[in-house]
C-alpha positions in Angstrom: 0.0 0.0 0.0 1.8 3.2 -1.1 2.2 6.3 1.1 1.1 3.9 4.2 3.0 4.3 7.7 3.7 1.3 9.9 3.8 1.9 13.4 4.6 -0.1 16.5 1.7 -0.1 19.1 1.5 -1.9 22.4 4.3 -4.5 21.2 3.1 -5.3 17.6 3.9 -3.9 14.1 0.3 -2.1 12.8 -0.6 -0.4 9.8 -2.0 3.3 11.0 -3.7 5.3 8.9 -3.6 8.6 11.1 0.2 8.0 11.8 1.3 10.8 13.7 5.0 12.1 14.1 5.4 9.8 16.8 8.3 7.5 15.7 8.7 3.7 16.3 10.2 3.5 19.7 10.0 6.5 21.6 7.3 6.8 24.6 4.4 8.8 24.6 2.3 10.5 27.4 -0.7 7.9 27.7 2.4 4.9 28.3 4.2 6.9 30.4 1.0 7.7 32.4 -0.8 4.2 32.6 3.4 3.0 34.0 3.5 5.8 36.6 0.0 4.7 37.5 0.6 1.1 37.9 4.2 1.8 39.5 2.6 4.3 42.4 0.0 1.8 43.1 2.2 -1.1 43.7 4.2 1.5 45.6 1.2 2.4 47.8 0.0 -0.6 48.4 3.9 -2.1 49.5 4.1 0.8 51.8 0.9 0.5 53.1 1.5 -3.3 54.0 4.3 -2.6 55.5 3.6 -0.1 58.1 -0.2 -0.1 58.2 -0.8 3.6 58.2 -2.4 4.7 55.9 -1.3 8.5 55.7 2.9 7.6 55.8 2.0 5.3 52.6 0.7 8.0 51.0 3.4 10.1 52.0 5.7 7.6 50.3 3.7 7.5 47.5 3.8 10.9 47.0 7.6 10.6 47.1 7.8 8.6 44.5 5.3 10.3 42.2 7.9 13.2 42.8 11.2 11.2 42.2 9.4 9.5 39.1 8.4 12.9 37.6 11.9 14.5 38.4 13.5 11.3 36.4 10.7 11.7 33.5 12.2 15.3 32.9 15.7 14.5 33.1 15.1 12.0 30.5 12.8 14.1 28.5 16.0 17.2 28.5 18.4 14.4 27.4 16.7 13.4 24.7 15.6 16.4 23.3 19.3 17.4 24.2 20.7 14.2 21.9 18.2 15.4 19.0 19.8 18.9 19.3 23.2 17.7 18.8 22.2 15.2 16.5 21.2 18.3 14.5 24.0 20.4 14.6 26.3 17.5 13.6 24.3 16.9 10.3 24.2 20.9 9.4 28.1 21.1 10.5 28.8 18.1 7.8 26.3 19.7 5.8 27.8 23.2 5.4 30.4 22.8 2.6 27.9 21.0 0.6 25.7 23.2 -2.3 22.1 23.4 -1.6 20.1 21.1 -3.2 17.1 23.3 -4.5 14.5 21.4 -6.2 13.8 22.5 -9.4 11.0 24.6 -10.8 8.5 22.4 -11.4 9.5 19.3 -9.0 8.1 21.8 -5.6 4.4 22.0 -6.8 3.9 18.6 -7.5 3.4 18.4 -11.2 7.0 16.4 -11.6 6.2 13.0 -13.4 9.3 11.4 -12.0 
């Protein structure tokens, strides 16, 4: 199927038609929130079996929330800081190169190549 994006989702290999920018691989909000979920549960309900108050598991769940969100935007600044640098390598090898301009009738889309 021409011009169609394959996209991984929840494990498995699917053919989207509304592919968004997201690429293959990288997390998106809804994963990262349903994890954090799952992870502060299991975290409240450890604590909670463990010292049987209820208000110093929540206190240690509120903790982690904090700790996860602080790691969240550390990894969120690297990666946006990788993709950065990633850039400016590619226009630093780039800059001794001519510019490739398309020509005049290959930007409207009436090219028949």
């Amino acid at each position: 199927m021409q011009g169609s994006k394959w996209v991984e989702q929840w494990g498995e290999i699917v053919e989207d038609p509304n592919w968004s920018r997201r690429s293959v691989g990288q997390m998106y909000f809804p994963q990262f929130l349903v994890g954090m979920t799952a992870t502060l549960l299991v975290v409240l309900g450890w604590t909670f079996m463990s010292t049987g108050s209820v208000w110093e598991s929540l206190g240690w769940t509120f903790l982690a929330g904090v700790v996860l969100q602080a790691g969240y935007f550390v990894a969120v600044l690297w990666l946006v800081q990788a993709e950065s640098r990633a850039t400016d390598e590619s226009k630093a090898s780039d800059a001794g190169a001519p510019a490739k301009l398309p020509g005049p009738f290959e930007r409207d889309g009436t090219s028949t190549r």
